[in-house]
N, C-alpha and C positions, 0 to 999 in steps of 0.2 A: 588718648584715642587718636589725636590730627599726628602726633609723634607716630604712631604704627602705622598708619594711613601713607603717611611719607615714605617707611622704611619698604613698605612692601611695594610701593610704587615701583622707586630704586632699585628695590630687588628686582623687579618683573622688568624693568627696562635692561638692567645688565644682565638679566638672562639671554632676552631678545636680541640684545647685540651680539651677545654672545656665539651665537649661534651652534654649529655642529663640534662635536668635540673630536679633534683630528686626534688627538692622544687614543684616546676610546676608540676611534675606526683602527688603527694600527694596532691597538695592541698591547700599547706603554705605555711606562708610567713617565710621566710630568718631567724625568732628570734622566729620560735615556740618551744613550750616547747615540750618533752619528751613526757607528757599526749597528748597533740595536735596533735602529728606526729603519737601515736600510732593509737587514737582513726580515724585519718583518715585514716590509714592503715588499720584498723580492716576493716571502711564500704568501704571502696574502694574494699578489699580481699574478703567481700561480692558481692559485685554484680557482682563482674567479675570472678568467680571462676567458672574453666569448667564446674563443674558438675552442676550448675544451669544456663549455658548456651550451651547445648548440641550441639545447630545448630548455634554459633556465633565461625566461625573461628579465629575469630581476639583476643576472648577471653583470649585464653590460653599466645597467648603474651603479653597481658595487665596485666596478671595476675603473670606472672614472672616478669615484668618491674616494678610493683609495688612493689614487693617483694625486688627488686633492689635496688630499692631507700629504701625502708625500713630499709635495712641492713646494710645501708650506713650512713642514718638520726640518725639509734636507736644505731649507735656505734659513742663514743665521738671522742674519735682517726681518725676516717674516716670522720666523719662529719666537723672535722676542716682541715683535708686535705682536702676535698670537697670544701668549703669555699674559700682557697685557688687556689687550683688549679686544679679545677671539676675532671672530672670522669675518666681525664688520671690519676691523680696524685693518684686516690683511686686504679685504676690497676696496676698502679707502687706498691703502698704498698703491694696490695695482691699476689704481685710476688715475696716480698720480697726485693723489692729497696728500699720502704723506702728512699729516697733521693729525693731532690727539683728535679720535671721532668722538668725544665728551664736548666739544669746543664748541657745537653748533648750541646746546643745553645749557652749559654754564659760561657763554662768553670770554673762554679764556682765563677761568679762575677768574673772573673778575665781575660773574652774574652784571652782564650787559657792554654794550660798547666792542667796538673792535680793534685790539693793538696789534701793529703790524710787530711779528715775532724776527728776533733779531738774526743777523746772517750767523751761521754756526761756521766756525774755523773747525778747521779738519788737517791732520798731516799727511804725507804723502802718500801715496798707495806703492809699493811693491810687487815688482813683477819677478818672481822665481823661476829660472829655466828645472823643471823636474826628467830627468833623465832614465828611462824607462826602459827594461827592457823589451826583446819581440814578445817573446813567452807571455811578460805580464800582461800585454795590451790583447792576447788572444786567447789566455784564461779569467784574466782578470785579477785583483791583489788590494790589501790594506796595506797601508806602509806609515809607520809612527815615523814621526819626525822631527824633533828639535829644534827650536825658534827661540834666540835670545832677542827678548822684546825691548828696545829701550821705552821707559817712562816717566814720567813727569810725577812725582811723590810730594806733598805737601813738606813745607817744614818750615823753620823759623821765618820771623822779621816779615818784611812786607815787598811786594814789587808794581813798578805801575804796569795797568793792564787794559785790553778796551781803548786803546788809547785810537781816537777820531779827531777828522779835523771840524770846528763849528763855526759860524757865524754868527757875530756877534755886532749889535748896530750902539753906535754913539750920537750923542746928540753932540756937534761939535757948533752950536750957534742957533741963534733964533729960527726954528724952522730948517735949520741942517745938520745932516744925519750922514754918520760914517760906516760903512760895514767892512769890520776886517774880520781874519781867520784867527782861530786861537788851536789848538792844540790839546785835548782835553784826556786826560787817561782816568782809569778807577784806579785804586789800591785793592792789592788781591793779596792773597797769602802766598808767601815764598814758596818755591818749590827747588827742588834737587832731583836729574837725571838718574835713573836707576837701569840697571840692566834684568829682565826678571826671566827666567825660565820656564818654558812650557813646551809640552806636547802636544803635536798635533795631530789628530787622526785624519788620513788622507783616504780615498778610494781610486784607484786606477781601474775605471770601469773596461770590458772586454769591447774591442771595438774603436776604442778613442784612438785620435789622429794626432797629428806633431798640430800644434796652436792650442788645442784647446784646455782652459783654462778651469783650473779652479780655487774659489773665492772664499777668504776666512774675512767677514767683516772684524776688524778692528784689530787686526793684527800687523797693521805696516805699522808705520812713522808715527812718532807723537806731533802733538802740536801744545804750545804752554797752554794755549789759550781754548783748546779744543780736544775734540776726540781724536783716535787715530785713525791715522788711515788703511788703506783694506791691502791684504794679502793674496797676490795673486801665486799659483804656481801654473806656471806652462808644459804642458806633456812633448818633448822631448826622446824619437826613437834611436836608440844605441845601434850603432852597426852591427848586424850580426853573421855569424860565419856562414850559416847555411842560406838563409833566406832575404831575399829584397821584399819592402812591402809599395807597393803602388795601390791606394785606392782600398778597396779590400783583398784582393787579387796578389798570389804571393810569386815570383818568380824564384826559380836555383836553373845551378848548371849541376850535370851528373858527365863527370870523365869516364868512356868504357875503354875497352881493348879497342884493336881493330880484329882481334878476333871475333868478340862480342857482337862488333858493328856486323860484322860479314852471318855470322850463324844463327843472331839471337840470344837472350840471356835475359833471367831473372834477377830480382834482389827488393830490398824492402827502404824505402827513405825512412826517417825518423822524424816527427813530424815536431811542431811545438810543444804538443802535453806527450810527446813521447809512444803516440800510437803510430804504429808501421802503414805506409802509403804504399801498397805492391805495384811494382813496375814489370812488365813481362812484354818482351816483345822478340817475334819471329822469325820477321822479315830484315831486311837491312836498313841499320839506321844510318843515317849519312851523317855529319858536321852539319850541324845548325838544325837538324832536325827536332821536331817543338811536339810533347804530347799532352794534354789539358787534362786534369783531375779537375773536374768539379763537385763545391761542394767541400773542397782541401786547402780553401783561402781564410781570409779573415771573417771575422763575425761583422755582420755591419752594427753600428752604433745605435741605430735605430731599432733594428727589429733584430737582435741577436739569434733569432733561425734560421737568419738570409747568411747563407755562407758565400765567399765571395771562391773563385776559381785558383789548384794549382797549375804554372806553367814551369814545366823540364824543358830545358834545353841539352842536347845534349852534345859533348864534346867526343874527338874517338882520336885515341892515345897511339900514336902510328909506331911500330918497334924502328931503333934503334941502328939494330946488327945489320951487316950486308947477309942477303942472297945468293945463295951458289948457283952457277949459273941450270942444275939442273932442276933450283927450288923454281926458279922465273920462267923457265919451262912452264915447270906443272901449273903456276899462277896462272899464268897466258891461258892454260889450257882449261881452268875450272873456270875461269872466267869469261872468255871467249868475247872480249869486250876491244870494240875496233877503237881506234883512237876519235880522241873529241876534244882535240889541243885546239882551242878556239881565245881570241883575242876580244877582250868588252871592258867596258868601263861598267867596272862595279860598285860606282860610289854615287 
């Protein structure tokens, strides 16, 4: 009977910590991928997102709870302390404990007393330049990617390990005492460098800018004695032939005639995802003359409704050939423009 009394306790306490089931609020099961957890977060943050449910109170809490779980699912770090020990042990991390939330209960496996827990050795972290196109960063894209991971594999014979330096006291005479340093390693099991292969599922969110990074824990550097260290990839924009990106705001040049420039003329830009941007204008466009499409720029990274501004400038392609002189005539004459030869410092 004091055996079920215990088990049920246990049970009721690792429910309690347990807390909310972020798998459950998404959607998924326990072994979704990356793509799976995102894509149900995306339609989830659809439909329950205040501003397209103006008169549902319950919304806006649905809509942070998701976002909850998201943040928890789409970080490898939190997702494996989730796994383990649900959504106390992810508030413990984000408080900075960091530490097994079972350790206030059972003292460190050791039912009482306090051992200070040892420094963990870790190997380096990597930083990946990811090279991106415009297109991707303003539709958005999954991109697999191949990582030969070096690792540390157990195998024969023995190696020292742990190795610290200690103090150690002598008694070198009645009432004298010597303290020197020794040098102390453990014996660990052998191990051998291995090269191992893996895929990585990546997201190039719409919106993202050259710096920002994303994090695969444990996928840098090994270390003998420790974990690895973490993989970073940095986004990275590719030159592109039509468009500059500043900000979320896209700038191009457009070459016309100078007939065009003088009369007016339509035509259509080709945009990122390939929809037509119409341009139509009547009057005279001059060299350097600038016209704003808003609405025709990038997504911002935060709120991907907020679209950022196009700017055209445009250039005008002057012919080539001479003028006869009864063509300069007639030009003088449509134009009827006095001179305005003037001297300035234009820089």
């Amino acid at each position: 009977m004091a055996v079920k009394r215990i088990v049920l306790f246990f049970s009721l306490l690792l429910l309690a910590l347990a807390g909310r089931d972020f798998y459950k609020i998404l959607d998924v099961s326990r072994s979704a991928s990356k793509k799976e957890i995102k894509k149900a977060y995306r339609k989830l943050a659809m439909k329950y997102h205040p501003d397209k449910n103006p008169d549902d109170e319950t919304a806006a809490d649905k809509f942070k709870e998701i976002g909850e779980a998201y943040e928890t699912l789409a970080d490898d770090e939190k997702r494996k302390t989730f796994d383990r020990h649900g959504e106390e042990g992810v508030k413990k991390m984000n408080q900075g404990g960091g530490h097994d939330p079972f350790a206030n209960f059972f003292g460190h496996f050791g039912f009482g007393g306090h051992q200070e827990e040892p420094r963990e050795h870790k190997g380096s972290d990597v930083m990946v330049d990811l090279f991106v196109t415009l297109e991707e960063l303003y539709l958005g894209n999954f991109v697999t990617i191949t990582r030969n991971i070096p690792t540390y594999k157990e195998t024969s014979g023995t190696r020292q390990c742990n190795c610290r330096m200690e103090m150690k006291t002598h008694m070198t005479g009645p009432g004298s005492f010597q303290m020197t340093q020794h040098r102390v390693c453990d014996q660990c099991p052998g191990v051998k460098l291995i090269v191992e292969t893996e895929e990585l599922d990546l997201e190039i969110e719409p919106g993202m800018v050259d710096g920002m990074t994303q994090k695969f824990s444990g996928k840098g550097e090994p270390h003998m004695e420790g974990e690895h260290g973490d993989l970073y990839f940095q986004v990275k924009t590719m030159r592109h032939d039509t468009f500059e990106r500043v900000g979320d705001n896209l700038y191009t040049n457009v070459t016309v005639s100078l007939q065009e420039a003088l009369v007016g003329f339509e035509m259509t830009l080709k945009h990122l995802d390939g929809h037509g941007v119409p341009i139509k204008r009547e009057k005279v466009t001059w060299p350097g003359a600038i016209i704003i499409k808003k609405g025709e720029g990038m997504p911002n990274f935060e709120d991907r409704n907020k679209l950022g501004s196009l700017y055209i400038t445009f250039d005008v392609k002057f012919p080539r050939g001479e003028l006869s002189v009864e063509d300069k005539e007639s030009v003088k004459k449509i134009l009827n423009q006095a001179s305005v030869q003037t001297a300035y410092n234009g820089i």
